[in-house]
N, C-alpha and C positions, 0 to 999 in steps of 0.2 A: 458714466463718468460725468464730472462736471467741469465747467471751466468756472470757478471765482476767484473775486476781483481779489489783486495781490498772490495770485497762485505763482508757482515757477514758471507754468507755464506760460502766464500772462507777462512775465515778467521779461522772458528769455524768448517767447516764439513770436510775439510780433507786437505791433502797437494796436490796442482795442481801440472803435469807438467808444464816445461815453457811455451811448446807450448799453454796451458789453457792461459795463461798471456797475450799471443799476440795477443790473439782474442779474438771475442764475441760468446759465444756459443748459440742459439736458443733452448731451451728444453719445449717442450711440455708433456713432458709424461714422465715417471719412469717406467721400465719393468726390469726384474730378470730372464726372460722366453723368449729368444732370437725368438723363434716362436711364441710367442705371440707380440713381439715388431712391432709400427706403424711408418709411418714416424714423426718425431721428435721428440723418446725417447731417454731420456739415457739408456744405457743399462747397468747394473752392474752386475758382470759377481762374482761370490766367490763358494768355493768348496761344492758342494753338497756332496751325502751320496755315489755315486757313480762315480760321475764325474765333472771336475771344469767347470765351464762357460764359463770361457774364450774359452772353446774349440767348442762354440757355436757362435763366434766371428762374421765369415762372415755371419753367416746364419741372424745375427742381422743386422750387416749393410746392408744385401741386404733388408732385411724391411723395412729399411729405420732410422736406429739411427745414430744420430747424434753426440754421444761422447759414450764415453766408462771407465767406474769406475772401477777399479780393485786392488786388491792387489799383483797380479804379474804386472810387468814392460812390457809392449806390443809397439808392433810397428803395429802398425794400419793404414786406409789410414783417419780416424776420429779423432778429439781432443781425446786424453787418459789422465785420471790422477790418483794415489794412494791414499788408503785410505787401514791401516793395516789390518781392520777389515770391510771390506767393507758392512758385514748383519749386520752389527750393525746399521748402519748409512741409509740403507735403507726406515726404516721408517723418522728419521731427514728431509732426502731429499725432501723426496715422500710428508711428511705435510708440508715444506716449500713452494714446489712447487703449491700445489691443496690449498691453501693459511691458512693452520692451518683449516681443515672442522673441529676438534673437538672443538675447541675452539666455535664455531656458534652452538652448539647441547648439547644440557643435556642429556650424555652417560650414560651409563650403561652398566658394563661389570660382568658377571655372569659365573664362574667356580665352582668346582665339577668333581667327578663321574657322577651320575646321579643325574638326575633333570633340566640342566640346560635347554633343549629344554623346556621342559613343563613350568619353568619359568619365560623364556624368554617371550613365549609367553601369559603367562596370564598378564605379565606385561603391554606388546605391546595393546595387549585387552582393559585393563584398560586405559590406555590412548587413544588408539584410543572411545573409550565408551566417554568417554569426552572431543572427536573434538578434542583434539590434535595428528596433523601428525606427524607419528611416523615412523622410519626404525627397521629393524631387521634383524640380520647376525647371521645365525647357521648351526645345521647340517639340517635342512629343507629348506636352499638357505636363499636367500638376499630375503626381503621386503622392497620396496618404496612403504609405505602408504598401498593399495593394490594391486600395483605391483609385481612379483616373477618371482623371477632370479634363475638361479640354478647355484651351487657352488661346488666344488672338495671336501671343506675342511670346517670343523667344522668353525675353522679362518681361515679368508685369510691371504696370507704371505702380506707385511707392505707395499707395493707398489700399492697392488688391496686394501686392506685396506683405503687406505686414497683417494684410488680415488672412491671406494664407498660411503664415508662417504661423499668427496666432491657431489657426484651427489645426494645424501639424501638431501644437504642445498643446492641443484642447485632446487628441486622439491620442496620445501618450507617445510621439515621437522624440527621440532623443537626437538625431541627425539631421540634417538637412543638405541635398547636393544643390547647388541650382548652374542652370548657363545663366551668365554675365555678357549680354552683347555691347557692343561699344556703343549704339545709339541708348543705351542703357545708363552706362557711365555718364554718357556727354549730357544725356537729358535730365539727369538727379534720381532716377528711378529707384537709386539701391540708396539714397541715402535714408537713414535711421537704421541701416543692417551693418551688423556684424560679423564677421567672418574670423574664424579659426585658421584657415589655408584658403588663400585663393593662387589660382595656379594660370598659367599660360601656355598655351597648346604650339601657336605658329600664328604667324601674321602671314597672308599673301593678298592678290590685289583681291579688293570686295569695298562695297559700300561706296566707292568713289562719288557718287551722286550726291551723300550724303556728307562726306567726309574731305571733297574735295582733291587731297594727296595721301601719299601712303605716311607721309611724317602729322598729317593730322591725323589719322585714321590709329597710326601707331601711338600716340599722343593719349587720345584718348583710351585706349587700352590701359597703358603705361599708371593712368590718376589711380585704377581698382589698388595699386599695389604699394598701398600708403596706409601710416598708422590710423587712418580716419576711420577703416575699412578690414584692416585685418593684423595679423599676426604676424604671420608664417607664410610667405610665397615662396612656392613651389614652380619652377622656368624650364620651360625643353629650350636647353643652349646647342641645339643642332641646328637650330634656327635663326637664323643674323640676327632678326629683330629681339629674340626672346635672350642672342648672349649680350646684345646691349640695354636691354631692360635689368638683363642680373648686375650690370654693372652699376647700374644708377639706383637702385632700388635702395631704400632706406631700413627696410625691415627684413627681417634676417632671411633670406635665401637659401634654398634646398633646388639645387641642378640634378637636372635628367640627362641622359646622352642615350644613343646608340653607338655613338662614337668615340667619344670622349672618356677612357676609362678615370679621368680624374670627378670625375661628375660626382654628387654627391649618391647618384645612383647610375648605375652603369649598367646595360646589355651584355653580357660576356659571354653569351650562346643564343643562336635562333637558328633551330634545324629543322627543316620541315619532313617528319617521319609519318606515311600512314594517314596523311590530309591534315597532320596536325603540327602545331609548331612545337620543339621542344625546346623552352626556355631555360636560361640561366640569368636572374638579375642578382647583382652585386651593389651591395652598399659602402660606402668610404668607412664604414666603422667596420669593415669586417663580413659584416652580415651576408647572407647570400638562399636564393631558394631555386629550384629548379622543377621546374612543372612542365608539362603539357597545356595548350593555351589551343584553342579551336577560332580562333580569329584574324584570317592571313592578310598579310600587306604588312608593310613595313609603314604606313599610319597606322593599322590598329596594334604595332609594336614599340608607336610610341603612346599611342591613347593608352596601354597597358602600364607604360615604365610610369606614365605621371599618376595612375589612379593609384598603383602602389604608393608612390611618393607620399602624394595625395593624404592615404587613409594609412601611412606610418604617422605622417605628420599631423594627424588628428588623433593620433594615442594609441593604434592599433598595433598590435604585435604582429613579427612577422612570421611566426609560427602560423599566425590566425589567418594571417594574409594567403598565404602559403595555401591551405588547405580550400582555400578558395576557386585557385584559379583553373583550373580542371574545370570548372563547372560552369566558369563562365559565359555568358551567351550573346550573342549579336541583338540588335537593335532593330526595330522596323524601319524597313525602307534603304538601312545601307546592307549592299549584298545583300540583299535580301531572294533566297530561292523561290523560284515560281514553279511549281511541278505540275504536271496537267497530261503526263502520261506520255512527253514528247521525247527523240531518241536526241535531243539539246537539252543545253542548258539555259535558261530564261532567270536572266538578275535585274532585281531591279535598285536601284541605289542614288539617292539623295543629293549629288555631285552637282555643286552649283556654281563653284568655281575654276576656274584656269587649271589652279594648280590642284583642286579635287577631280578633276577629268581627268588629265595627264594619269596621276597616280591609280585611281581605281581602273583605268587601261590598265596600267602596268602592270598591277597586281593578278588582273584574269587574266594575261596575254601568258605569267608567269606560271599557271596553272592548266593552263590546253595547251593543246597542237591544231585546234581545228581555227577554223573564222573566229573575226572579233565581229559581230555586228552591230554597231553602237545606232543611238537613236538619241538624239539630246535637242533642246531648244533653250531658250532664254528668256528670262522672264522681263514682261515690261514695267515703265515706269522705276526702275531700280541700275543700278549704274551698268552704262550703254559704252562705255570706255575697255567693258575686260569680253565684250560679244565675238567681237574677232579672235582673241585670245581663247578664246574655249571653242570656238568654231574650227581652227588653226589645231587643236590637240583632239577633238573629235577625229578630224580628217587625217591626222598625221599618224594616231594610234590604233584606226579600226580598218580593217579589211576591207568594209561595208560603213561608208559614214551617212546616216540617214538624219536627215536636218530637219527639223521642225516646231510647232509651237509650246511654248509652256508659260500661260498665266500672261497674256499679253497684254490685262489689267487696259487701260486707255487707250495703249498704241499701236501702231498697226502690226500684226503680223508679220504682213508683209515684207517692213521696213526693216524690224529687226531680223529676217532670217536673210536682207541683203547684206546686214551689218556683220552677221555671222562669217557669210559665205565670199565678205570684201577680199579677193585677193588669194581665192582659191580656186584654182581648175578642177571645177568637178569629175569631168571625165565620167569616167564607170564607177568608179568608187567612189563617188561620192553623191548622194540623191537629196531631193528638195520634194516636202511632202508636207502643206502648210497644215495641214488636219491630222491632229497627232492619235487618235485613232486609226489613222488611214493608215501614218506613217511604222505604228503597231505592226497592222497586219501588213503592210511588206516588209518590213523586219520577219515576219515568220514566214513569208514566201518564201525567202531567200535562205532560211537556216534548214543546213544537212546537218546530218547524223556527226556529232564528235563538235559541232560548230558552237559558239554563245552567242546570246543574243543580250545584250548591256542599256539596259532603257535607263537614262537617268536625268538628272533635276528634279523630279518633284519627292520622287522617297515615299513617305508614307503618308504625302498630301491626299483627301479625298476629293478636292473641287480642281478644278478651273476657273482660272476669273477672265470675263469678259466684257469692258465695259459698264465694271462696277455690277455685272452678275456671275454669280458661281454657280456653275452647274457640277453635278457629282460627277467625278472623273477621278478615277484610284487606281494609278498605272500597272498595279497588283492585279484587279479587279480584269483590267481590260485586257492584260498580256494574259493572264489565263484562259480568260473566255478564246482572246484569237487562237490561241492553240487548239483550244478545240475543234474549232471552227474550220483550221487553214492549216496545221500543223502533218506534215506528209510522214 
């Protein structure tokens, strides 16, 4: 690709220096991460959370970039040119360059609290169930078809964004799912992408550190579902927040319910026969399918209603849909079964918020007779306002509430499992075991025959971070082993 002088691009994406004028510049590639830069990126250098880019300058041209984007004024030995707001324009750039990928792909971007992985992926499922090659970006990594990538970040920032998308339409993908997080929205990440349906799962408390209130938090959700960004929004109106998003929204609206038979798609059976649910969803035109569905909780019965919504609202028939969902399968890390020959049951599941504790209680409490034995922690460094709140539904839901660490990243342990435990009588039922190893194997000391044992927060994370080190920790890995180990 080139940039010349008088080009649209030059025209429309930001102001050159002269020097831009005088020449022709070679760009290959868009990087924001001076150590990730190859020979012949740009490198766009704007102030991060801690420190600007530009102060990453030589480390980028010694990689080999070939110009340099910035909103401070630089003297480089590379073309330099300004742009005010240079993260704005990153995605612009980056979809100009890798030749507009979303425009070649029927997108789908899907935000929320929770739900969005489980989602994503029944979506991807469904499509892939009917031969079409499909991508998927989340917190479980990139999918090309079935290939996997692994990723830092729920969304990538708007540079690796569009050069992923570009390699989905280089591998002959015709779909794309991805999660949409709200630090995602708020930060410009998805700008240059297009979306065919983007949908809304539920808002609850999350992100407060970042977001401040739940009306910014909801805020920033709310911007995904504008003509900038897509088509067709799809909203679970079960949820306060998602039936006042349907209310304000500009672009044309497709409702979900469990409850609501006016919805544009409606629940009108969920029987659990034989470990399995058997559904009936109804559409407002008539339409209607009934299946068997292997995915219990009344969340993964809404993650279900909106993937259908979802992948009608991207073209698919619901003939096609239909034959799908029998087949369907869970995700790693939510419920996810741990077997290791024990006469319990060992789950392990990804439950990071209030109201994702609460409910995957509810969910296993709905399915035994024996003990709940829950084991959860909170991660640091990320908002410290919903730790009693999930501490508060640990203790309230589990037979057995085993308190401990997850990812305490800078802070103390310590601090946050007193944060947890503000304002709870532990008594007997409820234990404090700062080494979540530790905290494992008493969880399996304590589990009889008929009992579960509910390890959650991290899901299908493999580290722990400690002080800016991650050591391997894969709460799958380690609840197996203690069984072994300790399991009566």
């Amino acid at each position: 690709m080139r940039i010349i002088p008088g080009s649209s691009l030059a025209k429309s994406l930001m102001e050159f220096d002269s020097k831009i004028f005088n020449q022709q510049v070679v760009i290959s590639g868009v990087s924001i991460n001076a150590q990730k830069v190859v020979p012949g990126d740009l490198f766009i250098a704007f102030a991060g959370a801690n420190t600007h880019g530009i102060s990453y300058l030589e480390q980028a041209i010694s990689n080999g970039a070939v110009a340099v984007l910035s909103d401070k004024k630089i003297e480089a030995s590379i073309p330099s040119f300004i742009h005010p707001k240079p993260r704005e324009v990153v995605g612009a750039i980056s979809a100009w360059l890798y030749g507009h990928p979303f425009e070649s792909l029927k997108a789908v971007g899907i935000t929320g609290t929770n739900g969005k992985t489980t989602t994503a992926n029944l979506v991807k499922q469904i499509w892939q169930l009917n031969s079409i090659k499909s991508g998927l970006i989340g917190t479980l990594g990139v999918e090309i078809a079935d290939d996997k990538l692994e990723t830092a970040r729920t969304t990538p920032e708007a540079d690796d964004l569009q050069a992923i998308a570009a390699a989905m339409v280089e591998q002959g993908c015709k779909n794309l799912v991805m999660e949409v997080s709200s630090h995602a929205i708020d930060q410009g990440r998805i700008k240059g992408a297009n979306y065919e349906v983007v949908a809304f799962s539920n808002l609850t408390q999350d992100h407060l550190d970042y977001h401040l209130s739940m009306e910014n938090y909801f805020q920033a959700k709310a911007n995904l579902f504008a003509a900038e960004y897509a088509k067709v929004a799809v909203i679970n109106i079960d949820d306060s927040y998602g039936k006042k998003l349907s209310k304000q929204v500009k672009i044309p609206v497709v409702t979900v319910s469990r409850k609501d038979s006016t919805a544009d798609w409606y629940l009108a059976k969920a029987e659990i026969k034989n470990g399995l649910y058997q559904v009936e969803i109804k559409s407002k035109s008539g339409e209607s399918l009934s299946e068997n569905f292997a995915l219990l909780g009344d969340y993964n019965l809404d993650n279900l209603l909106l993937a259908v919504a979802i992948v009608s609202s991207a073209g698919l028939s619901l003939d096609k849909i239909a034959s799908t969902i029998s087949k369907l399968q869970s995700v790693p890390g939510r419920l996810e079964s741990v077997n290791a020959g024990q006469r319990f049951t060992a789950l392990v599941d990804y439950a990071h918020t209030p109201d994702a504790v609460e409910r995957v209680i509810a969910t296993v409490k709905s399915a035994t007779s024996g003990k709940i034995i829950g084991v959860l922690g909170c991660g640091g460094d990320r908002d410290a306002s919903k730790r009693s709140l999930m501490g508060h539904a640990l203790f309230n839901g589990c037979d057995l509430a085993i308190f401990t660490s997850d990812n305490p990243r800078s802070e103390s342990a310590e601090v946050i499992l007193k944060q947890m435990t503000a304002g709870i009588d532990l008594g007997k039922k409820g234990l404090v075991e700062i080494d979540r190893k530790s905290a494992i194997d008493l969880a399996i000391k304590n589990a009889q025959s008929g009992d579960v044992v509910l390890l959650m927060g991290k899901g299908h994370e493999s580290g722990q971070e400690v002080n800016s080190v991650v050591t391997p920790f894969d709460d799958r890995v380690e609840l197996a082993e203690s069984i072994k180990r300790l399991a009566r």
